[in-house]
ZADREN-218880 format. One record per residue: residue in three letters; x, y, z of N, C-alpha, C, O, CB in turn. Coordinates in nm, 4 decimals. Each point is the difference from the previous one (the first is absolute). Glycine has a CB too. Example, Ala and Ser with C-alpha at 12.3 -4.5 7.8 and 13.67 -1.06 7.14 Angstrom:
{pt Ala; {1.3190; -0.5690; 0.7800}; {-0.0890; 0.1190; 0.0000}; {0.0900; 0.1200; 0.0000}; {0.1036; -0.0019; 0.0665}; {-0.2928; -0.1154; 0.0581}}
{pt Ser; {0.1542; 0.2223; -0.1966}; {0.0820; 0.1190; 0.0060}; {-0.0770; 0.1090; 0.0730}; {0.0509; 0.1108; 0.0169}; {0.0675; -0.1736; -0.2314}}
REM end
This chain:
{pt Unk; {-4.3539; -4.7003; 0.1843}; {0.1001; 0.0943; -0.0459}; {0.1262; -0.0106; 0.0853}; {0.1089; -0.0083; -0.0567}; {-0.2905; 0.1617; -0.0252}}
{pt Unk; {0.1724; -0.1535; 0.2257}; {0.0965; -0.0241; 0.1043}; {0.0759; -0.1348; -0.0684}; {0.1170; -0.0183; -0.0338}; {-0.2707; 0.1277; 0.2637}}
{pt Unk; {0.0599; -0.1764; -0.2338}; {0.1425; -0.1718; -0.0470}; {0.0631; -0.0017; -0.1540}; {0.1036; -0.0506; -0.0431}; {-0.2735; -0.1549; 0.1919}}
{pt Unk; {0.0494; 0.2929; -0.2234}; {0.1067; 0.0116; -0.1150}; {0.1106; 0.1011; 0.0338}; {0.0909; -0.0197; -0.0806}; {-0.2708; -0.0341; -0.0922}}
{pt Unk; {0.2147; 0.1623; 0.2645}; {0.0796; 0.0980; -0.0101}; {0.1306; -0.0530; 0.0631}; {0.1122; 0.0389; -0.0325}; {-0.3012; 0.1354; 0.0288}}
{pt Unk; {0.1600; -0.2734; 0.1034}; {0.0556; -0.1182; 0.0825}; {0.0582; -0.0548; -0.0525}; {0.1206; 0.0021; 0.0246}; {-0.2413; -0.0300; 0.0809}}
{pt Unk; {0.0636; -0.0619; -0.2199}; {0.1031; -0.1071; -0.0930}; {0.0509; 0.0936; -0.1091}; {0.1092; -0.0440; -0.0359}; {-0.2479; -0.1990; 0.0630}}
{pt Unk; {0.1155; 0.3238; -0.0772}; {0.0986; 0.0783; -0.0798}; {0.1014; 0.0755; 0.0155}; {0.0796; 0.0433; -0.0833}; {-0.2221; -0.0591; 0.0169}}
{pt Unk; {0.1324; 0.0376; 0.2393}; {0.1331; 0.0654; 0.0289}; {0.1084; -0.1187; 0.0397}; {0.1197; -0.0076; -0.0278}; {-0.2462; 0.2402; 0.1165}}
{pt Unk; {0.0444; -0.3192; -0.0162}; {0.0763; -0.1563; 0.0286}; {0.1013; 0.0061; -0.1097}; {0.1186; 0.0328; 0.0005}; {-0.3302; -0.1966; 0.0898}}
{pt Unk; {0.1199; 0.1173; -0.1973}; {0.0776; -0.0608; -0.1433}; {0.1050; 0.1216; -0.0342}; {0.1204; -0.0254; 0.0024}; {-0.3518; -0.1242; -0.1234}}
{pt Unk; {0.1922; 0.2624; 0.0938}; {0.1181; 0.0790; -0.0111}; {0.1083; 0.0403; 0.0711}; {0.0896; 0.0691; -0.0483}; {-0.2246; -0.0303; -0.0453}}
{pt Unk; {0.1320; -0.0799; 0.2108}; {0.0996; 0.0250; 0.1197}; {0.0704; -0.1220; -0.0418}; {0.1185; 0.0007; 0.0335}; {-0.2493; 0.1281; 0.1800}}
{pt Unk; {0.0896; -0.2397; -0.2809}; {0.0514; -0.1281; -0.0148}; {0.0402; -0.0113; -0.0766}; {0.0973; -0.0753; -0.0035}; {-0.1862; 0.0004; 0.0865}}
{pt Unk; {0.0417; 0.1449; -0.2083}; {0.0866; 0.0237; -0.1648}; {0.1279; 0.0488; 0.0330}; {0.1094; -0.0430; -0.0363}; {-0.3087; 0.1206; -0.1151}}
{pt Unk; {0.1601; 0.0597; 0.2569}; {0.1394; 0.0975; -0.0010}; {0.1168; -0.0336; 0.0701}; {0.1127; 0.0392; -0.0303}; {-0.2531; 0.1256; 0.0154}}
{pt Unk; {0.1027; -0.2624; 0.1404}; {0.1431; -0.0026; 0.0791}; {0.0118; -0.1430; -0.0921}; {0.1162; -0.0310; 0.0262}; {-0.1203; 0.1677; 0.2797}}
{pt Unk; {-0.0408; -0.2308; -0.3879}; {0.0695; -0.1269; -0.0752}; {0.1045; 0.1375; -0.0810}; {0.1097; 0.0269; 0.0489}; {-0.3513; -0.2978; -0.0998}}
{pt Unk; {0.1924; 0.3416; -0.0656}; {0.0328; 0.0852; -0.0690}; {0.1323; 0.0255; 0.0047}; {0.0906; -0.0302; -0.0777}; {-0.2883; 0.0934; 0.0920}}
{pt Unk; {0.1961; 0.0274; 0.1397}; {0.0913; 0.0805; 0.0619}; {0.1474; -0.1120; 0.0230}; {0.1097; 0.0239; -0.0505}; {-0.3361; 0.1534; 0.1790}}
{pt Unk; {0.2023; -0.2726; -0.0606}; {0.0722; -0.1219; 0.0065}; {0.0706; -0.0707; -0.0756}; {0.1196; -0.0289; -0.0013}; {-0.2438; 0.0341; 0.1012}}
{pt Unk; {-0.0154; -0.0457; -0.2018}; {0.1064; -0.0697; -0.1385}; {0.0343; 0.1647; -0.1167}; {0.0271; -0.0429; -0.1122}; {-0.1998; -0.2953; 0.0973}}
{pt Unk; {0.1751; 0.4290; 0.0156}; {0.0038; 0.0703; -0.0355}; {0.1753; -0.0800; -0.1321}; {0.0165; -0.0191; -0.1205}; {-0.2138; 0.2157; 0.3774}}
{pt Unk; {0.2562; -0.2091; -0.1665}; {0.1630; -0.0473; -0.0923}; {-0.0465; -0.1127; -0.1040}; {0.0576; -0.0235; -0.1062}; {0.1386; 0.0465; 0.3339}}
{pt Unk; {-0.3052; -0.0860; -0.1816}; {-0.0056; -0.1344; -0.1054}; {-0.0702; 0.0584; -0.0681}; {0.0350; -0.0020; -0.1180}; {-0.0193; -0.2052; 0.2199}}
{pt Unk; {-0.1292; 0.2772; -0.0745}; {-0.1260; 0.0643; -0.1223}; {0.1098; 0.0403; -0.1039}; {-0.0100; -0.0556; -0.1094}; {-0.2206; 0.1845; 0.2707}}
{pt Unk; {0.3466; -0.0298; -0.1423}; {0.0559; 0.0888; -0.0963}; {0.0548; -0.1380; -0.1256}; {-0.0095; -0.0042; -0.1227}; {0.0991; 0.2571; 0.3348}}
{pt Unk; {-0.0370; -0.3434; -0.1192}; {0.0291; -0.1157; -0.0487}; {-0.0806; -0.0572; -0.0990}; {0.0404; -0.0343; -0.1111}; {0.0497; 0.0171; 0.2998}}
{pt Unk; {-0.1731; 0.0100; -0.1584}; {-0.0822; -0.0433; -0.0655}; {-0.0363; 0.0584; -0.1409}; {0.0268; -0.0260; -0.1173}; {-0.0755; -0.0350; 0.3343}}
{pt Unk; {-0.0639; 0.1999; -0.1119}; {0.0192; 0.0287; -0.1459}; {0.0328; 0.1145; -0.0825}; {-0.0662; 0.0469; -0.0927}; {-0.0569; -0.1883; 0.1297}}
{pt Unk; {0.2747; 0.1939; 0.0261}; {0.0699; 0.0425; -0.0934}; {0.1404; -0.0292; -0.0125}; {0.0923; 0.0815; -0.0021}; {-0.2500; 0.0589; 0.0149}}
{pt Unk; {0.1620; -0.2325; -0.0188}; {0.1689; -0.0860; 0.0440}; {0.1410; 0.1126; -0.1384}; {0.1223; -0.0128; -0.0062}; {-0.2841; -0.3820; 0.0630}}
{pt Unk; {0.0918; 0.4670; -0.1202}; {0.1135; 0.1124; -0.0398}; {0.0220; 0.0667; 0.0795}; {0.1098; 0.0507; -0.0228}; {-0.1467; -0.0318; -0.1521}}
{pt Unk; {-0.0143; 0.0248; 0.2855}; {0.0544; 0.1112; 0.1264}; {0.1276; -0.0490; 0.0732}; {0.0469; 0.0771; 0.0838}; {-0.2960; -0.0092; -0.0267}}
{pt Unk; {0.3127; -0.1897; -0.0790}; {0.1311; -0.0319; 0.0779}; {0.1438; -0.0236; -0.0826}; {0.1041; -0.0599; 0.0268}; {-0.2771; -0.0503; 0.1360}}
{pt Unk; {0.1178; 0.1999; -0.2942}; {0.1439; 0.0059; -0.0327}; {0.0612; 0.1158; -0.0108}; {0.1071; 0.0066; -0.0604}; {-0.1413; -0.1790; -0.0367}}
{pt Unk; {-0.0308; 0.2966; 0.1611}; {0.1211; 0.1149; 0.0358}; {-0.0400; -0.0032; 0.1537}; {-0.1065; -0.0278; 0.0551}; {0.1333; 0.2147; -0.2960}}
{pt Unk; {0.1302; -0.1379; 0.3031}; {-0.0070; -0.0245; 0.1496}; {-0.0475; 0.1419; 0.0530}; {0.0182; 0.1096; -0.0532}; {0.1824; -0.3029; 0.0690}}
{pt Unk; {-0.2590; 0.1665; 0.0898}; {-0.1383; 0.0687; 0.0733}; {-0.1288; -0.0230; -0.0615}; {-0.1039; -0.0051; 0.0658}; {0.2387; 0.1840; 0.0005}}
{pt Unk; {-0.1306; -0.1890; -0.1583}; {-0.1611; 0.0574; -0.0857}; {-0.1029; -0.1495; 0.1047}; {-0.0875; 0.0349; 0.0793}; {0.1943; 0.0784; -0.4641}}
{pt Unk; {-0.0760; -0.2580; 0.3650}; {-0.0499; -0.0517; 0.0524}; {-0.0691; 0.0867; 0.1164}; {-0.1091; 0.0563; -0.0083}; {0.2488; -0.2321; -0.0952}}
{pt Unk; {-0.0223; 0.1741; 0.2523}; {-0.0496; 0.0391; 0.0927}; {-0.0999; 0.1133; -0.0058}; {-0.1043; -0.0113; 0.0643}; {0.2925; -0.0854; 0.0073}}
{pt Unk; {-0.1648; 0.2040; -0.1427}; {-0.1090; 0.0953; -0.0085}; {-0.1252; -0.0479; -0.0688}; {-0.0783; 0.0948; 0.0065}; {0.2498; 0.0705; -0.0053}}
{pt Unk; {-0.2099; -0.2330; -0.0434}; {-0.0463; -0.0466; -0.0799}; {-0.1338; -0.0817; 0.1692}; {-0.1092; 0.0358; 0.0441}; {0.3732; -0.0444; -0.3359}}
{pt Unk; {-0.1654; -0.1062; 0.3275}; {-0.0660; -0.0183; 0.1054}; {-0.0659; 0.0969; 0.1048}; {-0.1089; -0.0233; 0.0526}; {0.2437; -0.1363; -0.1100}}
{pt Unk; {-0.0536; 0.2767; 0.0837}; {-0.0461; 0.0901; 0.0865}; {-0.1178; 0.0733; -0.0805}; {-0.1089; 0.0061; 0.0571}; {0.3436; 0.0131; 0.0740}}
{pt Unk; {-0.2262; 0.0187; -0.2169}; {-0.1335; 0.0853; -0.0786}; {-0.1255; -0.0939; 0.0148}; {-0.1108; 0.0493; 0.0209}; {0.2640; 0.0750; -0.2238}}
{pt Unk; {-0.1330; -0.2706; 0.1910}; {-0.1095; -0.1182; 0.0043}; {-0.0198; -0.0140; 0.1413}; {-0.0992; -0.0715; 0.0139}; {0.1644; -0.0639; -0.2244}}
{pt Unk; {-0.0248; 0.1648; 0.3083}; {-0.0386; 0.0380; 0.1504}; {-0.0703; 0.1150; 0.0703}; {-0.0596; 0.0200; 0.1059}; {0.2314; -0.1298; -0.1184}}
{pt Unk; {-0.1287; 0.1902; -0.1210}; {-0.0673; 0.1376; 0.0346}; {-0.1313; 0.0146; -0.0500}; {-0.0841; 0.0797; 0.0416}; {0.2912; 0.0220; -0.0446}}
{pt Unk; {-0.2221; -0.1999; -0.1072}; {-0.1153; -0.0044; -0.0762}; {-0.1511; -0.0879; 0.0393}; {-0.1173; 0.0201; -0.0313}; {0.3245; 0.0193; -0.1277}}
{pt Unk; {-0.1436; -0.1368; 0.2367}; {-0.1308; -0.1039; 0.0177}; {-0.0779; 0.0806; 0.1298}; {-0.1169; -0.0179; 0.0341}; {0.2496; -0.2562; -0.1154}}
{pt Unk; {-0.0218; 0.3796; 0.1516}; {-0.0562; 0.0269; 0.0876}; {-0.1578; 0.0980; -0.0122}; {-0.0954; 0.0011; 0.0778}; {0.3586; -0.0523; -0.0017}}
{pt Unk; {-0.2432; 0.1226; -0.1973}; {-0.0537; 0.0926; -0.0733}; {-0.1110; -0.0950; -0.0461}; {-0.1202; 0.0080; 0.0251}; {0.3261; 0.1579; -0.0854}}
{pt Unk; {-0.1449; -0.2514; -0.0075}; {-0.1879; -0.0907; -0.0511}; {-0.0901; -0.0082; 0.1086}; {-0.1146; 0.0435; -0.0118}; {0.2065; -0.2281; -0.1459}}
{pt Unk; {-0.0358; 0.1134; 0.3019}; {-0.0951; 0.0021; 0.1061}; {-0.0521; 0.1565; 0.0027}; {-0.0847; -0.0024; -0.0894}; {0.2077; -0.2068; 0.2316}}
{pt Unk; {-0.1218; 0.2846; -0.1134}; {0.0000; 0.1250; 0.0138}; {-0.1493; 0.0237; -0.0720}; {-0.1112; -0.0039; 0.0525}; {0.3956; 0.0503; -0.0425}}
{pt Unk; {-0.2465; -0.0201; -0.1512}; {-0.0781; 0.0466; -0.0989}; {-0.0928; -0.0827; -0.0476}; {-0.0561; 0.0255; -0.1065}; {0.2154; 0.0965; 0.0608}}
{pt Unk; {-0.1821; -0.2092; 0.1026}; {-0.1215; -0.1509; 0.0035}; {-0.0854; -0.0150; 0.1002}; {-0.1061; -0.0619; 0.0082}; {0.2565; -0.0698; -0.0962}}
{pt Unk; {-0.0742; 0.2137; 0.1835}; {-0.1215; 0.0178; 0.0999}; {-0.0505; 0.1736; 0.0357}; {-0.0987; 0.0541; 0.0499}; {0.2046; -0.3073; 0.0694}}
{pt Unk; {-0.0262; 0.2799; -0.1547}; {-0.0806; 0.1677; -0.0653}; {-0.0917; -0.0193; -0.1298}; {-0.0928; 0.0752; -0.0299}; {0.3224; 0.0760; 0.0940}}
{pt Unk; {-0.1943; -0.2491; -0.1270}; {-0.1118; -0.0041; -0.1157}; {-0.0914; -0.0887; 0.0608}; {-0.0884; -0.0077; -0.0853}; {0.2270; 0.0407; -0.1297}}
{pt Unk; {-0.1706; -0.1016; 0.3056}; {-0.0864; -0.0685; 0.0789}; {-0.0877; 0.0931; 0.0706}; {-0.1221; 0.0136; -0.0074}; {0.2791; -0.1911; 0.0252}}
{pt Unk; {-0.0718; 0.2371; 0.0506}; {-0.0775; 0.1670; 0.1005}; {-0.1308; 0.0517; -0.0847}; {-0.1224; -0.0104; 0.0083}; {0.3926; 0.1404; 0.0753}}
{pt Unk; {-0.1519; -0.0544; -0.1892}; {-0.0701; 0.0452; -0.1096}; {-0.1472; -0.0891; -0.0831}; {-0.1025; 0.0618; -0.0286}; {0.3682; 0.0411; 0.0191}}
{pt Unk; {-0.2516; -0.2234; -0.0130}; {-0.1093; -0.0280; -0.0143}; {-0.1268; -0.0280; 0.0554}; {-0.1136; 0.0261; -0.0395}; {0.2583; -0.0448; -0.0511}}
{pt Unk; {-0.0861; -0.0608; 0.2263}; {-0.0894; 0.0516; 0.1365}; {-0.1162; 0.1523; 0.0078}; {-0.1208; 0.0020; 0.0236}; {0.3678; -0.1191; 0.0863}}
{pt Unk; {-0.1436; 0.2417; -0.1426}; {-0.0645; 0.1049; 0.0047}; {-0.1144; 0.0078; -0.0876}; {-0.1183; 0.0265; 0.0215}; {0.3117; 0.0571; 0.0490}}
{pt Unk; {-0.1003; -0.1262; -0.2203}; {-0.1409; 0.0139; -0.1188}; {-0.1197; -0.0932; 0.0437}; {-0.0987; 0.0198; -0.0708}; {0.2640; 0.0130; -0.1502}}
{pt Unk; {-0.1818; -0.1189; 0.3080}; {-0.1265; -0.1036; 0.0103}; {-0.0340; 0.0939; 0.0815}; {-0.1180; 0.0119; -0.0328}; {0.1533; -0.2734; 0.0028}}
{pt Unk; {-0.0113; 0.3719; 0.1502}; {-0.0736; 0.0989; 0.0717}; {-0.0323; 0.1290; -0.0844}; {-0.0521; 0.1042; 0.0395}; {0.1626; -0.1971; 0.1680}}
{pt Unk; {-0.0631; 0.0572; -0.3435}; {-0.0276; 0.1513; -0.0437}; {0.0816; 0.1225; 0.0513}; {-0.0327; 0.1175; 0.0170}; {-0.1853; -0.2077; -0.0292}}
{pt Unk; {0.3096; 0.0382; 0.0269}; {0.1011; 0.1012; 0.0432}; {0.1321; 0.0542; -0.1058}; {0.1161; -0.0398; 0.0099}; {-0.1861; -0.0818; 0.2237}}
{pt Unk; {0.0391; 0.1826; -0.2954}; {0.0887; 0.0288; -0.1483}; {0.1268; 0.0356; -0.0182}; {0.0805; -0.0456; -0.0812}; {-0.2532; 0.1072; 0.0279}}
{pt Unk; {0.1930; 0.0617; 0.1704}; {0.0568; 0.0714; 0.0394}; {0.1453; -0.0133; 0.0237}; {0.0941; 0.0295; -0.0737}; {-0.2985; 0.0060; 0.1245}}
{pt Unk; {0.2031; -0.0636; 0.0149}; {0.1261; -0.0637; 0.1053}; {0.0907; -0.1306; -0.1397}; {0.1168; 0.0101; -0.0374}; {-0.3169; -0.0035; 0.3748}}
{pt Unk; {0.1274; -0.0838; -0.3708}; {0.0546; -0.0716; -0.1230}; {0.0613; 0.0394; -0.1187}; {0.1053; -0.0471; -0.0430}; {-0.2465; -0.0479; 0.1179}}
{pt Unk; {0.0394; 0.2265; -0.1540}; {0.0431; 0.0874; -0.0847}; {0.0921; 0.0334; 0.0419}; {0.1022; -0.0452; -0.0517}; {-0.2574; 0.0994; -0.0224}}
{pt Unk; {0.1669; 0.0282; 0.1726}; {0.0967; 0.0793; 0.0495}; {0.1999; -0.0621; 0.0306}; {0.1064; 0.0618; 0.0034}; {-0.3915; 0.0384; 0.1049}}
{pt Unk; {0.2516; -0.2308; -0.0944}; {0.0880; -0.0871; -0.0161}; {0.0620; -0.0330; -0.0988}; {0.1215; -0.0193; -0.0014}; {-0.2139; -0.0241; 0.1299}}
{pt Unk; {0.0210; 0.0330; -0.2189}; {0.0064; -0.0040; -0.1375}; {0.0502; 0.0950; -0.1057}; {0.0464; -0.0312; -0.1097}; {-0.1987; -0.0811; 0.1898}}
{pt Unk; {0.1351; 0.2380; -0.0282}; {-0.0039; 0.1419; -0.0966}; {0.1667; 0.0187; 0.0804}; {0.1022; 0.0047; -0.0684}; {-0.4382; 0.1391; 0.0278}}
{pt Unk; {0.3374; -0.1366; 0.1645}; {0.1583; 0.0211; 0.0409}; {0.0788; -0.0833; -0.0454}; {0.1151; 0.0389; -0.0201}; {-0.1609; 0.0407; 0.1999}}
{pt Unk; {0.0100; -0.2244; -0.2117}; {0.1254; -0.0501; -0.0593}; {0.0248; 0.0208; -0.1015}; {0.1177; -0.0006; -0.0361}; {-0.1216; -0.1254; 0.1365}}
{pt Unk; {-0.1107; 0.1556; -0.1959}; {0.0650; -0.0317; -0.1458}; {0.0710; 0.1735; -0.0144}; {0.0782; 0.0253; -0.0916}; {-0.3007; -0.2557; -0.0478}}
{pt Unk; {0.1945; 0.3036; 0.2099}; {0.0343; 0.1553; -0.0614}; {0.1260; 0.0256; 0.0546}; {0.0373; 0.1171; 0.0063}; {-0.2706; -0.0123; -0.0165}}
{pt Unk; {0.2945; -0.1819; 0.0449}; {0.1885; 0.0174; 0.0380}; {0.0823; -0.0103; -0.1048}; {0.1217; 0.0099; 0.0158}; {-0.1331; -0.1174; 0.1868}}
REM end
């Protein structure tokens, strides 16, 4: 459990700062309409910086979380669960 929790945070720490980085070419890529009114690009990049950070995040809280359910631990997961969606 330790080396899978190991290489999945690896890999996502590794998704997010490539992410964070090429963040200007991703938009490029793939939404190359974001650079024809001025600013929108740049924001555009900044929201995609703000965002990959959040995938790491919520990939390894859903990792936690499943961890718990193999102990039978319900609780704490639900509970994760029921606060987000009720905002």
């Amino acid at each position: 459990m330790d080396a899978l929790a190991g290489t999945l945070s690896a890999l996502l720490l590794l998704v997010t700062a490539v992410g964070v980085l090429a963040a200007p070419v991703l938009v490029l890529v793939f939404a190359p309409g974001f650079g024809d009114a001025p600013g929108q690009r740049e924001l555009v990049v900044e929201m995609l910086r703000l965002t990959f950070p959040y995938v790491l995040f919520i990939s390894l809280t859903a990792l936690a979380g499943g961890i718990l359910n193999t102990y039978e631990r319900f609780g704490v997961p639900a509970f994760t669960r029921c606060c987000s969606t009720c905002r």
